[in-house]
N, C-alpha and C positions, 0 to 999 in steps of 0.2 A: 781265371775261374769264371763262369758263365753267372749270368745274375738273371734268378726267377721272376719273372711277372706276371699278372695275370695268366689263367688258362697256360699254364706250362711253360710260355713262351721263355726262350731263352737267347739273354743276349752278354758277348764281349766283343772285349778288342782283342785283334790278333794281326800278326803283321801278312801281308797277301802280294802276291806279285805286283808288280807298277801296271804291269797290261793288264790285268783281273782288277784292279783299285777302282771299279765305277758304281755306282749308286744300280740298285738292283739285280748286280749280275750275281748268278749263281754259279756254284763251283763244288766238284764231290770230295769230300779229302779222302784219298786212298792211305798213304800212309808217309811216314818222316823219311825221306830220304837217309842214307847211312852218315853223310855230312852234317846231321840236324844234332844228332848226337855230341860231338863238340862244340855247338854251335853256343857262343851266349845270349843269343834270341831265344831261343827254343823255348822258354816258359812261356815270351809271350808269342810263341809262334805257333806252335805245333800242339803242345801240354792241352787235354783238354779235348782236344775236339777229336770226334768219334770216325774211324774208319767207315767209309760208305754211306756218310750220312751228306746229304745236299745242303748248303749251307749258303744265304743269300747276305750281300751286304745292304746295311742300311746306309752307311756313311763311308768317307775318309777321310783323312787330316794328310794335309801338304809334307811332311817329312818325310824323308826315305833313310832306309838302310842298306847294305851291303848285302849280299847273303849269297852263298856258296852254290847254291842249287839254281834257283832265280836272278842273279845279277844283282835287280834292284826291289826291294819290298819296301812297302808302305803300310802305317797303322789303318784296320780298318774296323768297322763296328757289323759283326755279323748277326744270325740269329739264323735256327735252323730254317727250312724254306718249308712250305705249301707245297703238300705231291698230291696228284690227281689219281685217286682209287679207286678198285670197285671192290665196293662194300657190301655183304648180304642183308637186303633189306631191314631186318629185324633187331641188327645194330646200329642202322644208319640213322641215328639220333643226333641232332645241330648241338653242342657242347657236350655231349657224353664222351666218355675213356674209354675205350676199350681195348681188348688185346686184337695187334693185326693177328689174320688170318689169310694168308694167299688163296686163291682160289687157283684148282689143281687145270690149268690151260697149259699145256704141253706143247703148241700147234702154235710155232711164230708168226705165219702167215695170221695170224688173226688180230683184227685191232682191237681186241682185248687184251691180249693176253698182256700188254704194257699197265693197261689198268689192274689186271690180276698182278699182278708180280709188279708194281712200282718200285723204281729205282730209288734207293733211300730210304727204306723201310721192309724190314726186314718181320719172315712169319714170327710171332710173340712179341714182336714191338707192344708199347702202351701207344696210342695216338689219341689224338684229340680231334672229333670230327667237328671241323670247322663250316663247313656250309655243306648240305645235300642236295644237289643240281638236276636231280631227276634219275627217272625208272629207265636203267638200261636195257632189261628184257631178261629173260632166265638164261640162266647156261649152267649146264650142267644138273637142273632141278634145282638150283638156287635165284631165287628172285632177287635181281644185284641191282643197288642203285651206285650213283657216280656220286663221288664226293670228293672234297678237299679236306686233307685229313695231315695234322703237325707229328713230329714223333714228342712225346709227354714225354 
């Protein structure tokens, strides 16, 4: 089970492959493989964490496990990760919640549209806007700034 901390923040242990087991790296959990199901890791492996969401580690502990899918896992200490947004100004408030809202970029060629539609957060997520890094300019008749924004 994840354990709340300040500002939302959320942290466990969960077991992670031995190649992903490094201080920092982030990783998206798609979903339990069909082998996770029998597995008796799975509470602390899989149980818990959200499809699609980016998920960084903070730590890990030298043990390993078996594991069907992976070879070899390792306990490690995650917490959801920092995604880079654009947010319409008028929400872009440093500690405020609010609900995501995608902004409608359609046009892949554009190096917005990664910021419109960040990978990990999904439209009516809660987030938590963690820092506001500045005015990225209107699009669409919205004045959008960039921020670093957690999912609450």
């Amino acid at each position: 089970m994840f354990t709340q901390c300040c500002f939302g923040m959320f942290e466990r242990i969960v077991l992670v492959p031995s190649y992903l087991a490094h201080r920092d790296e982030s990783f998206i959990f798609v979903s339990p493989a069909s082998e996770c199901n029998k597995c008796k890791h799975r509470p602390a492996c899989v149980e818990g964490l959200i499809s699609g969401r980016i998920y960084r580690i903070i730590e890990t502990r030298e043990k390993t496990f078996e594991c069907p899918v992976h070879g070899e896992v390792k306990p490690a200490k995650i917490t959801m990760s920092d995604v880079r947004a654009a947010l319409p100004e008028k929400v872009a408030i440093e500690g405020a919640i609010v609900n995501f809202t995608s902004i409608k970029c359609n046009d892949l060629r554009k190096d917005m549209y990664t910021l419109c539609n960040p990978v990990g957060i999904k439209p009516g997520d809660r987030v938590l806007v963690k820092k506001v890094e500045g005015f990225l300019g209107e699009y669409e008749g919205e004045r959008l700034v960039l921020c670093i924004i957690r999912p609450y």
